[in-house]
N, C-alpha and C positions, 0 to 999 in steps of 0.2 A: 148439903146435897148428899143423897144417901147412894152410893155410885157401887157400895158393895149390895143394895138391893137386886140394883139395875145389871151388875152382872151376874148376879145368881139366874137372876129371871132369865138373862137370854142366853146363859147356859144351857138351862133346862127347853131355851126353845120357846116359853109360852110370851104371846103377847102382852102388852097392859090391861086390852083384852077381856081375852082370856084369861088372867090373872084373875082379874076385879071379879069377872061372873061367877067365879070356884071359889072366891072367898065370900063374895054376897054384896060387892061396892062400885061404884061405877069407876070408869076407865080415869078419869078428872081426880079421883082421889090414889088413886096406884101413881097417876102423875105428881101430883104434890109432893104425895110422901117421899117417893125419887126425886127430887126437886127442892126437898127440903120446907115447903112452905106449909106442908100440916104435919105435926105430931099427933102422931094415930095412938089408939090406948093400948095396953098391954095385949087386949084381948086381940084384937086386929092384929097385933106384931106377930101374935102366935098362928094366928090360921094363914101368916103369909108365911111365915118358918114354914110349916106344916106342909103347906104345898110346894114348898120352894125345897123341902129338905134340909135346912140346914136350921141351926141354933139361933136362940135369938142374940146371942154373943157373938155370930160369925157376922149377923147382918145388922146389929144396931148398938155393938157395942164401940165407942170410940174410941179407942185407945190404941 
């Protein structure tokens, strides 16, 4: 479960949404990936960094 995605996101406020249409993916895949059951590719990690603000080490790095 990716739960530091999910708090970034409703930090900033925006829906899953909202999220998905600003990076170009439907609401079902912003769920997943918060939910842990899709591994998205680099390039996707980055346009949700991008909009989220934050690093891809804040929000996908496990450790």
């Amino acid at each position: 479960m990716n739960e530091k995605m999910r708090k970034a996101r409703t930090l900033k406020k925006i829906s899953q949404t909202d999220l998905a249409k600003k990076i170009g993916v439907s609401r079902q895949t912003i769920n997943m990936i918060e939910t842990g059951t899709y591994n998205p590719t680099i390039a996707l990690c980055v346009k949700i960094c991008r909009e989220l603000g934050v690093t891809l080490d804040e929000l996908f790095w496990e450790g």
